[in-house]
Structure formats: C-alpha cells, structure tokens
C-alpha positions in Angstrom: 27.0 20.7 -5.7 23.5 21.8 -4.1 21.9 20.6 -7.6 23.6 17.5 -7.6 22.7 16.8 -4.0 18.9 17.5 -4.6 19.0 15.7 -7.4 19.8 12.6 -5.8 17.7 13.3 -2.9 14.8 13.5 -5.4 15.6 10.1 -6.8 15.9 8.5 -3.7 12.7 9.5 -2.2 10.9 8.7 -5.1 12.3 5.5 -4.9 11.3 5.0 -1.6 7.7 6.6 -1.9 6.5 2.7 -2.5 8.3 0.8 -0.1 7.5 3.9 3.1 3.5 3.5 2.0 3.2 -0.2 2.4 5.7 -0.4 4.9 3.7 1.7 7.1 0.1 0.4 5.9 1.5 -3.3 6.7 2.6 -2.2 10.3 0.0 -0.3 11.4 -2.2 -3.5 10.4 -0.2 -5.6 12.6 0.2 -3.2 15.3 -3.9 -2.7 15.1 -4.1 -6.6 15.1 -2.2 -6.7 18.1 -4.0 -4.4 19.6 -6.9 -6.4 19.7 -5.7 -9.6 19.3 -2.2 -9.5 21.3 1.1 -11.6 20.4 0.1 -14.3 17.2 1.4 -17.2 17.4 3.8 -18.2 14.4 0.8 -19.5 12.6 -1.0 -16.5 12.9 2.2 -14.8 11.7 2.2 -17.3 8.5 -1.3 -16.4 8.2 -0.9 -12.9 7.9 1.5 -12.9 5.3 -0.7 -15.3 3.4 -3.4 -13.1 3.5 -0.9 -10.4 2.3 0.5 -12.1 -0.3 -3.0 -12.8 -1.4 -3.9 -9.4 -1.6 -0.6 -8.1 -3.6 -1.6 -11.5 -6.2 -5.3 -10.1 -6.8 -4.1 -6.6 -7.4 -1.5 -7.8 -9.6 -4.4 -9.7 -11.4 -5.7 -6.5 -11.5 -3.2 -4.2 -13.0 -1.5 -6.9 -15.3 -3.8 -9.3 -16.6 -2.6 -12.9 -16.8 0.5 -11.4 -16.0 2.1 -11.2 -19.7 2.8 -7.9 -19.4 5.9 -6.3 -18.6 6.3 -3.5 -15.5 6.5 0.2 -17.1 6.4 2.8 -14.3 4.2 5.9 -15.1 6.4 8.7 -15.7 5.3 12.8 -15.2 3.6 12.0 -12.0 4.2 15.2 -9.2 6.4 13.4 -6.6 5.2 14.8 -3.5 1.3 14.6 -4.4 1.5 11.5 -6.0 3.9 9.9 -3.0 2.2 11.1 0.4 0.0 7.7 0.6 -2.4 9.2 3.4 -5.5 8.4 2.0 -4.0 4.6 1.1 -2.3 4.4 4.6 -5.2 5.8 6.2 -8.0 2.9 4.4 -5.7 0.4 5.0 -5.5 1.6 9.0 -9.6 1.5 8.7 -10.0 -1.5 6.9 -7.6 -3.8 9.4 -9.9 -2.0 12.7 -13.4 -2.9 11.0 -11.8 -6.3 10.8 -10.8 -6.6 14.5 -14.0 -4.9 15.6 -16.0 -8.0 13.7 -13.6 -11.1 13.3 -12.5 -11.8 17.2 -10.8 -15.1 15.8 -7.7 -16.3 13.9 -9.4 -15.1 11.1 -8.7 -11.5 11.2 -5.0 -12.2 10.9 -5.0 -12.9 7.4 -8.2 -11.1 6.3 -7.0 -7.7 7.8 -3.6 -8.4 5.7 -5.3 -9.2 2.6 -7.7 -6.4 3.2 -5.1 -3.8 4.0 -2.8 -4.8 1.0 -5.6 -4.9 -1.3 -7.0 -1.6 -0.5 -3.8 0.2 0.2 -2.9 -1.1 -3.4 -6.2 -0.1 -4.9 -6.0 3.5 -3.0 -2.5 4.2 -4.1 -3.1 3.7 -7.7 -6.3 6.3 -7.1 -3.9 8.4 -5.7 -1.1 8.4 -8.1 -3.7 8.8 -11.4 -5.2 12.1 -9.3 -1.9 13.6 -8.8 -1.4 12.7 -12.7 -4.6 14.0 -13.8 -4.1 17.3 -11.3 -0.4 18.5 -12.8 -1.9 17.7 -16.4 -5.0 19.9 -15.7 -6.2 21.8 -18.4 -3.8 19.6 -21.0 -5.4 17.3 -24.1 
C-alpha cells in the first residue's frame, strides 16, 4: 500500500512541478508590481496578461518552431532537481523588480509579465537539461 501511495504521490508532484513554478513566478511578478505600482486598473490587468501571453508565444517560437511539431515531454529527468524551479522563480522575481525600478508607467505591467514568463521559461528549460545532464553524468 505504502508503494502504491508513493507511487502516486510521485506522479502527482511531477505533474504539478510546472504548474507550482509559473504559478509562483507569475504571482510574485504581480505582487512585485503592486508593490510598486499599487492596485491596476482592469486595463493594466489586460495588459499584464498580454504581456504574458506574449512571453509563453515567443518561447513557444522558441522550443517548437513554426509550431508543427507535436509536445513530447522529456523522459529520465531526476524529479526533485529538475522540479525545484529556484533559479527560474528567482530570475523571474529579479527580472519583474529591475522593471519596476526603471518603467514607473503602465508599461511595466506588461513588460514585467512578458519578462518574467519569458525568462522563467528560458531558466526552467536550463534547469531541467542540468538536472538531465547531472543524473546522466559519466553516460555516452
């Protein structure tokens, strides 16, 4: 029963590894716009998932081309190394205060969203490929 249990626990973490990392990178952008910038209005809101959506496009321009390629997750990657996200959290936390330390305007609503998606994207696939590359050490 105890193997069973883990077993699912296992799946469902690494199902949620994705979802927790951008969940938290998109927040603590908001929260550090807010910070700064206080309540937006709801087209600052609008704004801010533009700039997000953006960001998730160009990446996905990125990693798939002209987007005829089909999604194939990478299997054999460690879970817990390749699913922490601090140093994609973390830049995407940096990137959205250097933008409300420089753009005091509407602007930095959808800039710091595009910015922390884009990075936080960017950084995660860094991340997952050196937890790859560490449990395959030593392997040709």
């Amino acid at each position: 029963m105890l193997n069973h249990y883990r077993k699912n626990l296992r799946a469902t973490v690494g199902a949620s590894a994705g979802p927790y990392g951008y969940t938290l990178a998109t927040w603590t952008t908001g929260a550090t716009l807010l910070n700064a910038q206080g309540i937006p209005s709801t087209l600052a809101v609008l704004a801010f998932m533009a700039g997000a959506v953006l960001g998730f496009v160009v990446v996905g321009v990125i990693a798939f081309g002209a987007g005829t390629q089909r999604f194939e997750e990478e299997k054999g990657q460690p879970l817990i190394l390749g699913s922490l996200h601090f140093f994609s959290i973390g830049f995407a936390i940096g990137v959205a205060a250097l933008v409300v330390h420089y753009v005091q305007s509407f602007f930095a609503w959808p800039l710091a969203a595009f910015l922390s998606t884009t990075v936080y994207l960017l950084v995660v696939g860094a991340e997952s490929t050196a937890a790859y590359l560490w449990d395959h050490r030593g392997e040709d």
